[in-house]
N, C-alpha and C positions, 0 to 999 in steps of 0.2 A: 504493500500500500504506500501510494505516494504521502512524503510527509507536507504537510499546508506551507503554505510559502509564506515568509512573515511580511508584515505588510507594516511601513514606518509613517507615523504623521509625526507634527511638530505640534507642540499644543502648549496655547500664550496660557504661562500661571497666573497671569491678572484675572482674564475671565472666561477662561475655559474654550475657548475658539480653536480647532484645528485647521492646519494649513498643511497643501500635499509635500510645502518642501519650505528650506528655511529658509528666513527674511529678516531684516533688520527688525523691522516694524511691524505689529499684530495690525490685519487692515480691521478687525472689529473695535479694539477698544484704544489702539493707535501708541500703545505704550510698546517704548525700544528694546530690546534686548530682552524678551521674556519668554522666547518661543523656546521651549525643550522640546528633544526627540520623544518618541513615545512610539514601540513596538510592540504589536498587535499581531497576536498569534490568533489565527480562525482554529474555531473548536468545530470538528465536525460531529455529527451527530444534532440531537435535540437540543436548544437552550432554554433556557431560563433566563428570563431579567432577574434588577435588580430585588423586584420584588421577593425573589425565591420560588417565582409559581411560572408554569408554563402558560401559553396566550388559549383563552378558554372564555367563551364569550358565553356570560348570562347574563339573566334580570336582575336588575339592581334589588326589584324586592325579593328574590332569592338568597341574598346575600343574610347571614346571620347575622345581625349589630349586635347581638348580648355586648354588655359592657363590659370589658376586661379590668379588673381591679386594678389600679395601679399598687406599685410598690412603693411604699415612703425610704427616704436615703436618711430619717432622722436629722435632718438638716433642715427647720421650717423655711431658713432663705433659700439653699438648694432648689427645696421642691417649692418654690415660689415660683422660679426662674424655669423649672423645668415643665412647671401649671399642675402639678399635684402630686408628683414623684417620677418613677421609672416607669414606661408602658412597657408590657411583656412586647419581645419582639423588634423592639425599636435599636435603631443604632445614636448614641450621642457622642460629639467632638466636642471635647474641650482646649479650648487653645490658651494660649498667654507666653509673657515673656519670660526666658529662662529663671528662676527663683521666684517666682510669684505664689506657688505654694499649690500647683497641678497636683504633684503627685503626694503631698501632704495630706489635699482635701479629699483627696479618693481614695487614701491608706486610710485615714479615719472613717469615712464613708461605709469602705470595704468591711474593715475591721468589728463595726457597728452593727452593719447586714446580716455580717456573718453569723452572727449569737441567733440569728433569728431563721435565715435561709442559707440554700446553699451560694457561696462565693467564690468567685475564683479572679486571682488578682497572677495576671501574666505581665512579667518584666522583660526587658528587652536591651534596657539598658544599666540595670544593675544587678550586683551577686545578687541569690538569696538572703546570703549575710547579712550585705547592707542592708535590706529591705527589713530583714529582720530587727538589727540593731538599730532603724529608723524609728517603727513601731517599739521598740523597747522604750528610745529616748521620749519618744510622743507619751506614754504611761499608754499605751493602746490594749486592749487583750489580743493574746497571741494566741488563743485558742478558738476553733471555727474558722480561718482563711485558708482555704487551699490558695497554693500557692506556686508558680514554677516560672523558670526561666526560659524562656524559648522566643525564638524570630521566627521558625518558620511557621507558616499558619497552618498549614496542611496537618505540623504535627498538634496547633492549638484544636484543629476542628475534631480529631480525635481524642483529645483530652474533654473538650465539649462531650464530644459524644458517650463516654466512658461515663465521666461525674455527672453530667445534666445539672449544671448549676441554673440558678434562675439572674445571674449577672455577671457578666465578666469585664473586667479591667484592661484594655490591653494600652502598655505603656512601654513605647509610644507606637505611632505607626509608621513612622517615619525609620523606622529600626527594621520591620516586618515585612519579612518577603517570600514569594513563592521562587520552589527548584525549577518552574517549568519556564521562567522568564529570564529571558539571556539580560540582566540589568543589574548594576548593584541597587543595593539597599536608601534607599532615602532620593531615587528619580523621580521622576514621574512615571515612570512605565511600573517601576512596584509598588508606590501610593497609592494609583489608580486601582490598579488591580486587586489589590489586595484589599484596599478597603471596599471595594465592590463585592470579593468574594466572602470577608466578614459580615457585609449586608445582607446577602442573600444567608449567608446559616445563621442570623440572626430571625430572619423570616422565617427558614424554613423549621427551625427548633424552636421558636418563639421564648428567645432567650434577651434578656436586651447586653448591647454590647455599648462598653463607654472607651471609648478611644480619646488617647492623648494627642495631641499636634504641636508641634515645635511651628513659632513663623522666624519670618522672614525678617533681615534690618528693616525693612520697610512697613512694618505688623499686620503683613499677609498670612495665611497659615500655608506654608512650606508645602513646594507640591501641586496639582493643579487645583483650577475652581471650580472645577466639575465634583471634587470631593465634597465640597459644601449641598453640592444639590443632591447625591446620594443618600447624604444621614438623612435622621430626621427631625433632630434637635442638635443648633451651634451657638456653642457659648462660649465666651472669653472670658476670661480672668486677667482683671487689670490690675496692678501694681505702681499706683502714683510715687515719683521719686520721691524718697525720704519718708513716706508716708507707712506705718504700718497697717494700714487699713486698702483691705482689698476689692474690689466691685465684681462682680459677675453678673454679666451681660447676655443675654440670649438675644439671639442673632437671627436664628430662624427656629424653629418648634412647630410640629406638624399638628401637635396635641395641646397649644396652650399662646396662652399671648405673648408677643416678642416685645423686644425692647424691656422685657421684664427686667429688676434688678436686686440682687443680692449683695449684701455689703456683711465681710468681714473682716476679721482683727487676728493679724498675726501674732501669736503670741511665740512663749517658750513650750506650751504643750501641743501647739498646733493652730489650727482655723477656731476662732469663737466668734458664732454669727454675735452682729451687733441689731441686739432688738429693737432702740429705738433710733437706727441713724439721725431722724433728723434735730435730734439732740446734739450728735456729734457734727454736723460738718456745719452746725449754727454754733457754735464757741465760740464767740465774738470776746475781741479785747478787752479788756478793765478799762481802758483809757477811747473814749469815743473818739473818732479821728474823720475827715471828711472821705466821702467817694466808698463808703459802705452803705449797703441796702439788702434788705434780705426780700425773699421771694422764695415761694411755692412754684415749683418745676414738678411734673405730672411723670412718673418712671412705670409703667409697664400700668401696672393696673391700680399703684397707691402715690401719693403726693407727700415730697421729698420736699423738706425747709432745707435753701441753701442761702449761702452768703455772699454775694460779689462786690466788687472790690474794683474801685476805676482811680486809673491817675491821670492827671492831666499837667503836663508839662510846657515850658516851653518851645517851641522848638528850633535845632540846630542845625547848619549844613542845606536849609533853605528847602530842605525836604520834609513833610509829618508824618512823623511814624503814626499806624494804625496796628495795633499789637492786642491780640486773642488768644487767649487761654482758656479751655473750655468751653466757648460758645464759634460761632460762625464767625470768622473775620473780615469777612465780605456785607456779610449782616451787619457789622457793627459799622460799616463804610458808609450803607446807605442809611444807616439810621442818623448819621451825621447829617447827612446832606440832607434829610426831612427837618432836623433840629433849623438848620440857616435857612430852608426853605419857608417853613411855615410857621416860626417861631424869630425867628431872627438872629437866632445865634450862629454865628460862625467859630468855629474851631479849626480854621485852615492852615491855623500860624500854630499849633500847638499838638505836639506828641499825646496820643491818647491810648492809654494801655488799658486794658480791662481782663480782669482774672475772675473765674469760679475758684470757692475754696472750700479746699481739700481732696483738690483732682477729680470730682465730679466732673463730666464733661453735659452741659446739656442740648439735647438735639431736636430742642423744641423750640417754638417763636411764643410760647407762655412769657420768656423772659426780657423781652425787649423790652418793654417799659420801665423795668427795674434796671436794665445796664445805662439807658440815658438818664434817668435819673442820679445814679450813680455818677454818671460822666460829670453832670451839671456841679453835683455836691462838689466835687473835686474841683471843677473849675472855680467856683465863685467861694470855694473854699468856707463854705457850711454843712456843719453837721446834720446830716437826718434824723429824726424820731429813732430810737434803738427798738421802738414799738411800733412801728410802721413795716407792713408787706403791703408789697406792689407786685401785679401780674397786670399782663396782659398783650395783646399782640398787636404792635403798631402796622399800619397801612401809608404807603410812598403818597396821599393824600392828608395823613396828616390826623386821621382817623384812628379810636382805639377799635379793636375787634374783638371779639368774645373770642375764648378759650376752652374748651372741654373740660368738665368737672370742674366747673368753677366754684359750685357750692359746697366739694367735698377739698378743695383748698383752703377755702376760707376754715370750715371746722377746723381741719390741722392747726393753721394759724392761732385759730382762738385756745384750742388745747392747749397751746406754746407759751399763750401770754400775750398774744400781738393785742393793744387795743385799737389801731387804726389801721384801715385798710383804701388801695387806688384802686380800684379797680375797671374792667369797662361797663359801660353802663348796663348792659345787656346778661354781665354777673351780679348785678345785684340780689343778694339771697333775697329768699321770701319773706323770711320770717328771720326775726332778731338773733343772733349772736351773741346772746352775755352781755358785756358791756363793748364789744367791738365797733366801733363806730362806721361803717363803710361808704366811703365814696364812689359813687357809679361817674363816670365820665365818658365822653366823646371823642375826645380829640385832647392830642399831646399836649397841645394852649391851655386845655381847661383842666388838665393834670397838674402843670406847673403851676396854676392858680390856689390850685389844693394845697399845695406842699407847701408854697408863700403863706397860707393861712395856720400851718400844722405851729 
C-alpha cells in the first residue's frame, strides 16, 4: 500500500490563515513574519472531526439535552470564569506569562479534585519530584492525584483509557507531541495536532481536559490561532508587574459568559481567591491628591470598583504625549478633542497620562467619563469628592450615553460608601439609594456643572 504523501501549508500564528507557500506577509490579517510550516499527513480510512463523532445527520429534537452536571474546581473565582465549573467532555487552555502561577492554580485545583474524583495531572515539563516537592511546599494533600510524566499523547490517551479519570491536566502543550509527525515539539505542526487529537478523546471519553499554553513576547498563546477555536473555554492569567494579585480572564467559553473575571493573590501557600476585589484595587491614598476618580467598570457578569488616576503635564519637545494604561489610548485621544470641542478646553500644549490601578485593564466605554474627569482634576489641579463615582459612556457629540447595568453599579457603589454619584441620565435608578445622592446628566457640559457644585 502506497504511503499518503505529506502535504505542507504555512499557517500565520496571528490568526490562523493558511497559505500554499511562504511569504513575508499573512495576506488575511497582514502581520510580517508569522507564517510557520505546518505538515499535514492525510489519514486514510474514516475521520472524525474535532468533535470526536463521525458526520451523521439528524433532528435537532433527537438530540438528548439532559443537562450534564458540571464539576466544581473548588475555586468560587475559577468557576466564575469558567460559568459554573468543568463540563464533562470539554477541553480548556489556560495561558499566561511564564510565573504567573498556571501550574500552581491547577496543582491546587488538581490536588482539591482529587479527594473527591478521579485526577490525573500529566507533566511534560517537570520531574515527578518536583511536582511533588511543589505540592509539598504549597501544604497540598499528596494523596488522590495520579500522577505521571509523559509528552507523548498516544501514551497519555492510554493512561486515559486505563484510569478513566473524570479531569486531566496536561502541562503544557506546547511540550506534547505525536511519533506519527515528522516535527519537533513546540511547532505548529505538533500544537495543532495534538491539541486536536486531545479534543477529540476528550469528546469521545467525555473527560474534560485543561491544557496549559506558554505565549509568545508579544502575549499571543504560542502556536497557531486555530488552537483557540478548537477548545472550548480560553483563559489567561494575568500577572501585573510588581503586583501580587492575579486576574483571570476568559477569553472565549462555549458554556458561560466571556470577559468573565477572576482575581487572585499570590501568596506563600499558593492562589487565594480574593472575595471582595473591589475592596482591593479601590485603596486609595491617606493623602487626597488631584486626577483621582473612582468608577464602577462592569467585568463579565459583576461590577468591579476601580481607581484611575490622570496627570496632566506640561508639555516638552513641542510634541503631547497621550499615555494609556489600562484603558484604550486612542479612546482617551478622542475624548480630548470632545473636551476642546464642546466644552472649550484644550489640552494640546500639555502631556496627558492616565492609569487604571492595580493592573486592571478595562475594555469597556463605562469609563470615559470618569478618565476626563480625572484629566480635568489634574489639570486645574482640584481634588474630587473621595465619595464620588462616575460612569458613563461619552459620545464625539458631546452627549452622555447609558451603560448596561447601571442600576446594579450604582448598588456596588452605595455598599462601598460612595454618597454621590455622575451618572447618564438615562441610569438614573428608580428608587433611592441610602443616602447616595445621584446625578443623571446629558452631556459632558452638564457633568462639569455637577462637579463645580460637589
Amino acid at each position: 500500500m502506497a504511503k499518503s504523501k505529506i502535504k505542507t501549508a504555512f499557517v500565520c500564528s496571528d490568526c490562523g490563515a493558511e497559505h500554499s507557500k511562504w511569504q513575508g506577509q499573512c495576506h488575511n490579517c497582514h502581520a510580517w513574519n508569522t507564517l510557520k510550516q505546518l505538515n499535514v499527513t492525510p489519514i486514510d480510512g474514516p475521520q472524525v472531526g474535532y468533535s470526536g463523532e463521525t458526520a451523521t445527520i439528524r433532528k435537532l429534537a433527537e438530540i438528548n439535552v439532559q443537562e450534564t452536571p458540571r464539576i466544581p474546581s473548588g475555586l468560587a473565582e475559577l468557576d466564575r470564569v469558567l460559568g459554573g465549573g468543568f463540563v464533562p467532555g470539554s477541553v480548556v487552555l489556560m495561558g499566561g506569562d511564564p510565573g504567573a502561577g498556571k501550574s500552581t492554580l491547577l496543582l491546587q485545583v488538581s490536588t482539591a479534585l482529587a479527594q473527591q474524583r478521579s485526577v490525573l495531572y500529566v507533566t511534560g515539563e517537570e520531574s515527578l519530584q518536583q511536582l511533588a516537592l511543589r505540592a509539598k511546599r504549597l501544604r497540598l494533600p499528596l494523596d488522590g492525584l495520579q500522577v505521571a510524566a509523559e509528552t507523548r499523547v498516544e501514551v497519555i490517551a492510554n493512561q486515559i483509557e486505563t484510569s478513566r479519570p473524570d479531569v486531566v491536566i496536561v502541562d503544557s502543550i506546547q511540550v506534547m507531541q505525536m511519533g506519527s509527525l515528522d516535527a519537533t515539539p513546540g511547532s505548529v505542526t505538533q500544537v495543532r495536532e495534538t491539541a486536536a487529537f486531545l479534543t477529540r478523546l476528550a469528546k469521545q471519553r467525555d473527560v474534560v481536559i485543561v491544557l496549559v499554553g506558554h505565549i509568545t513576547k508579544e502575549g499571543a498563546i504560542a502556536g497557531p490561532k486555530v488552537l483557540e477555536h478548537m477548545i472550548d473555554c480560553f483563559m489567561m492569567l494575568d500577572s501585573p508587574a510588581g503586583s501580587r494579585y492575579r486576574t483571570l480572564r476568559g477569553h472565549k467559553n462555549r458554556f458561560g459568559a466571556i470577559n468573565e473575571l477572576g482575581i487572585f493573590a499570590m501568596t506563600d501557600l499558593g492562589m487565594k481567591e480574593v472575595a471582595n476585589p473591589s475592596a482591593i484595587f479601590l485603596q486609595r491614598g491617606e493623602v487626597d491628591s488631584p486626577g483621582s476618580i473612582a468608577t464602577v467598570t462592569w467585568e463579565g457578569t459583576r461590577p468591579l470598583l476601580v481607581e484611575l488616576q490622570a496627570l496632566v503635564d506640561e508639555g516638552t519637545g513641542g510634541y503631547a504625549k497621550r499615555v494609556a494604561v489600562g484603558l484604550d489610548q486612542q479612546r482617551l485621544a478622542m475624548h480630548l478633542a470632545v473636551l476642546h470641542r464642546h466644552c472649550g478646553i484644550t489640552l494640546s500644549d500639555q502631556d496627558v497620562f492616565a492609569n487604571v490601578v492595580g493592573g486592571v485593564r478595562i475594555n469597556e466605554t463605562g469609563a470615559d467619563l470618569a478618565v476626563l474627569l480625572a484629566v480635568l482634576g489634574s489639570f486645574r489641579d482640584r481634588i474630587l469628592p473621595r465619595d464620588l463615582i462616575v460612569f458613563g459612556e461619552l459620545g464625539l457629540t458631546g452627549e452622555l450615553r447609558p451603560v448596561g447595568n447601571g442600576q446594579e453599579r450604582l448598588r456596588e457603589a452605595a455598599k462601598h460608601g460612595f454618597k454621590h454619584a455622575i451618572v447618564p441620565f438615562a441610569n438614573r435608578p428608580k428608587e433611592a439609594l441610602g443616602s447616595m445622592s445621584v446625578h443623571g446628566v446629558k452631556t459632558l457640559a452638564s457633568a462639569l456643572e455637577v462637579v463645580q457644585g460637589l
